[in-house]
VEXLUMPA-396133 format. One record per residue (C-alpha): z, y, x; residue in three letters. Coordinates in steps of 0.02 Angstrom, whole numbers, plus 50000, padded with zeros to 5 digits. Layout:
BEGIN
ZYXala;...
***
This chain:
BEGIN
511285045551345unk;511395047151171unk;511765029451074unk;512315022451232unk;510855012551376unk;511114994651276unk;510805001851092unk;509265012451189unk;508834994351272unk;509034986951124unk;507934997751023unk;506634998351152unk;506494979451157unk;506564977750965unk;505094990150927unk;503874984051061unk;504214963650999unk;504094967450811unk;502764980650813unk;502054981450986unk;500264982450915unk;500394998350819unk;499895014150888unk;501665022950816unk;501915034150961unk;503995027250932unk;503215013051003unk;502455020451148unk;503915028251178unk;504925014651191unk;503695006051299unk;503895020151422unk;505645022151417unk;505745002651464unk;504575006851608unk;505625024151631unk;507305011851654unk;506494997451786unk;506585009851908unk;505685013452086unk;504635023852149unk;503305022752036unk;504345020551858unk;503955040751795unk;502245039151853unk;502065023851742unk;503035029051593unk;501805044851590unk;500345031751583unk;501035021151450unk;501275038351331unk;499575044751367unk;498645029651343unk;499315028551166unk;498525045451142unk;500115053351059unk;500475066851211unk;499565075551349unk;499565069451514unk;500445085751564unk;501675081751402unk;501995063951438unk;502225066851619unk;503765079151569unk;504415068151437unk;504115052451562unk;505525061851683unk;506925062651549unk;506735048351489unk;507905037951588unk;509415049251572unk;509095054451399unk;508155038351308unk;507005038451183unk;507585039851029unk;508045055451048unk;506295061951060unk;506015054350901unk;505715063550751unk;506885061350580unk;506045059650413unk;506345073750302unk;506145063550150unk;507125048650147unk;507175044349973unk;506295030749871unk;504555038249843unk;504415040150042unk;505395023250077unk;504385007950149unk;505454994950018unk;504945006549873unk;503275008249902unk;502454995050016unk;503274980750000unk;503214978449811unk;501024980449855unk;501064970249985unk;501724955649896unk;500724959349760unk;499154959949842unk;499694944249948unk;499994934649786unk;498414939349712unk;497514934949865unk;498064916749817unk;497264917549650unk;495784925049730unk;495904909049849unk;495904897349717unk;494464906149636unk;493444902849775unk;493954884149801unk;493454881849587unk;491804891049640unk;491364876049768unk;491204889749892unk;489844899949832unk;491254914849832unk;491994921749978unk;493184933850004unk;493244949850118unk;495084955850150unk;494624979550165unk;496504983150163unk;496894982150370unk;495114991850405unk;495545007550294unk;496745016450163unk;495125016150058unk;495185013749860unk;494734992649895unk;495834978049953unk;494594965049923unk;492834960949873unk;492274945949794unk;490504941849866unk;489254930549832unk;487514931549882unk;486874949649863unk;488164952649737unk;489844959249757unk;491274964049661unk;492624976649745unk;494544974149693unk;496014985049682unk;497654977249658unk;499224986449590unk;500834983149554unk;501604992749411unk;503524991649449unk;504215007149335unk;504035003049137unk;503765020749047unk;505035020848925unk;504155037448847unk;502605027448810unk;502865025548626unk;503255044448603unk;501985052248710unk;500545041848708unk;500915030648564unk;500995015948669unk;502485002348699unk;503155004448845unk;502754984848879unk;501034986448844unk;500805003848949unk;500015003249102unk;499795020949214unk;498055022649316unk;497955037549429unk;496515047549354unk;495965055849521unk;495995040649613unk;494895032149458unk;493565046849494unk;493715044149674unk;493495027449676unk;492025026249557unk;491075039249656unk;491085028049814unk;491195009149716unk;490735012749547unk;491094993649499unk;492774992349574unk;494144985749470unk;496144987749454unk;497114969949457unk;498624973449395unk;500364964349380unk;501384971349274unk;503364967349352unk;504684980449316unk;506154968749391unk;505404966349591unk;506234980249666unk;507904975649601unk;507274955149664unk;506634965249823unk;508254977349860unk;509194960249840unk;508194949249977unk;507874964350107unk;508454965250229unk;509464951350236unk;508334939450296unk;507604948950449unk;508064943250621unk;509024955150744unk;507764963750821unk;506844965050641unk;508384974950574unk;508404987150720unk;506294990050703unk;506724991050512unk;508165004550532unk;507125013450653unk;505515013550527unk;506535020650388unk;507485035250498unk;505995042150584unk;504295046050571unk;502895051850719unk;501075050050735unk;500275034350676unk;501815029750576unk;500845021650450unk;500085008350558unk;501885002950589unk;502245003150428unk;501074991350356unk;501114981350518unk;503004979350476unk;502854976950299unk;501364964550296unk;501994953250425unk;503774951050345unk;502824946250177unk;501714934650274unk;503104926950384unk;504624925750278unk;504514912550099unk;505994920450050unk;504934937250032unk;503304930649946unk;504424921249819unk;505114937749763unk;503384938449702unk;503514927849548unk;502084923949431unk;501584938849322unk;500104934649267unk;498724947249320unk;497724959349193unk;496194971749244unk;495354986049213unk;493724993249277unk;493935014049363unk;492525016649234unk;493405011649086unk;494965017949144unk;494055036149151unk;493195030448996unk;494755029848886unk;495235048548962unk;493845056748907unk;493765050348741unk;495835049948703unk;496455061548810unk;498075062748714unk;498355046748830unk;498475056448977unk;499735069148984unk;499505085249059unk;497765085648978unk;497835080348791unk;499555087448777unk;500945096648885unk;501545087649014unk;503245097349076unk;504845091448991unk;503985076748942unk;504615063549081unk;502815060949112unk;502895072849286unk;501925071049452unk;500335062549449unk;499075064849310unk;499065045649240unk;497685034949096unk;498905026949014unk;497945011548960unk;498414998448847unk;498834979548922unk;498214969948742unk;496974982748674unk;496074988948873unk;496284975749000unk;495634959549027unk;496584942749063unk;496424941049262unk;495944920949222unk;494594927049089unk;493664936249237unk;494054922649373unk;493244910849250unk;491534921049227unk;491664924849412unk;491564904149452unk;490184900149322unk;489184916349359unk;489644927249498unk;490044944849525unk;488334950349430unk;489144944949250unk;490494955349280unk;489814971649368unk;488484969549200unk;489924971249087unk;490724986649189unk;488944995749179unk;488614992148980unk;488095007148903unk;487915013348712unk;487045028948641unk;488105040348545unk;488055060148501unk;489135070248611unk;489595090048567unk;488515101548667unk;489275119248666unk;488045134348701unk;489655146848692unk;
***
């Protein structure tokens, strides 16, 4: 058996205690192989059930898997990620947002408390990878909340959009249009912190228990069906269980942006956004097409908007994301 029965055993074990409630078929794996290994008459037979219940295999797949299992192990049905480096990396990518969003979750908290209750929070991140973590709510009104973290400074900000790179923040412009199509009120929350991965690569994974590191190993050399699910059921309960982790946090303070405006300043300075108002090759300024909007000039104090949130609700501030002007525009017939 490849990796030996204990490091099989104790992979098995690890992945169904840590992240037992995902639907990563790893995990059903190892459930079956832990089945596969109790032995009797009836171990293959039950093996096959635990694979097909998870809905990752046929029955006529898991049934043939189910008989290897015992003599061969899991992990080697496993499959390896092809891309193992930091943009596809769990520590790079969904760690530094989860603590975000768990440490603006506080502020929203305490936003609610100041409002004497008439706010309450709805938490959208577990039900979908939508464009909304949370909405603010009170009465009829709402207000829906994206939160970011912006962990790489652009150090070509001054040079190609005439920016600092301090006061440079990067909003996806597709996801903007996306999200204002479905919630044309929503709003980025952004904390600007280009020193928590370095904080983060320092912490992680040294505080994880035993069966943690194995789950954590496992979740960064392979990938399968539902992979995601155990990714953010990793991720988000580390942040939640460990101090250690949300202290890594800090304070930035938080600054925000509406989709609308953020789509606003594209249309009318595009040389902010490059790959439309200039060339975007050779530039550093590669992969997605960003607004690069300004943090003093563009965004709004997080505590200004909590403020006009307690003394007059969502309405104040959706009214202020929907203010209009008239203005001549060119209209081309050729």
């Amino acid at each position: 058996m490849a990796g030996g029965e204990d490091e099989e055993r104790k992979s098995a074990t690890a992945l169904t205690e840590v992240l037992g409630a995902s639907r990563w078929e790893a995990v059903a794996l190892a459930r079956a192989y832990l089945k596969a290994v109790e032995g009797g008459a009836q171990a293959e037979e039950a093996a096959a059930g635990v694979i097909y219940d998870a809905r990752v295999r046929s029955m006529k797949q898991s049934v043939v898997i189910a008989s290897t299992l015992a003599a061969e192990g899991f992990i080697a049905r496993l499959s390896p990620r092809k891309n193992t480096g930091s943009a596809a990396n769990p520590i790079t990518k969904l760690f530094p947002a989860a603590i975000t969003e768990e440490r603006f979750l506080g502020l929203l908290e305490a936003t609610c408390v100041e409002s004497h209750g008439r706010l309450t929070i709805s938490d959208e991140r577990q039900k979908s990878h939508s464009f909304v973590d949370f909405v603010l709510h009170k009465e009829g009104d709402s207000l829906p909340i994206n939160v970011k973290n912006a962990g790489t400074r652009f150090e070509s900000a001054k040079a190609l959009v005439d920016l600092e790179p301090d006061d440079c923040i990067p909003i996806p412009a597709y996801k903007a249009y996306g999200a204002v199509e479905v919630f044309p009120n929503i709003i980025y929350a952004v904390s600007a912190d280009y020193d928590l991965l370095r904080r983060l690569r320092e912490t992680i994974p040294a505080v994880f228990n035993d069966h943690e590191r194995i789950a954590w190993d496992l979740l960064n050399r392979y990938t399968g069906m539902h992979l995601r699910t155990a990714e953010d059921a990793f991720v988000y309960g580390m942040v939640r269980k460990y101090d250690q982790i949300k202290a890594v946090g800090g304070d930035r303070p938080f600054v925000t942006i509406s989709a609308r405006k953020a789509i606003r300043i594209l249309q009318t300075m595009p040389k902010r956004t490059p790959g439309i108002g200039m060339r975007a090759w050779g530039t550093g300024a590669m992969g997605e097409t960003n607004v690069h909007v300004s943090v003093a000039r563009d965004m709004t104090p997080w505590v200004d908007i909590a403020q006009m949130l307690v003394q007059q609700g969502p309405q104040a501030v959706t009214k202020l994301i929907g203010q209009t002007k008239m203005e001549f525009v060119s209209d081309p017939k050729v």
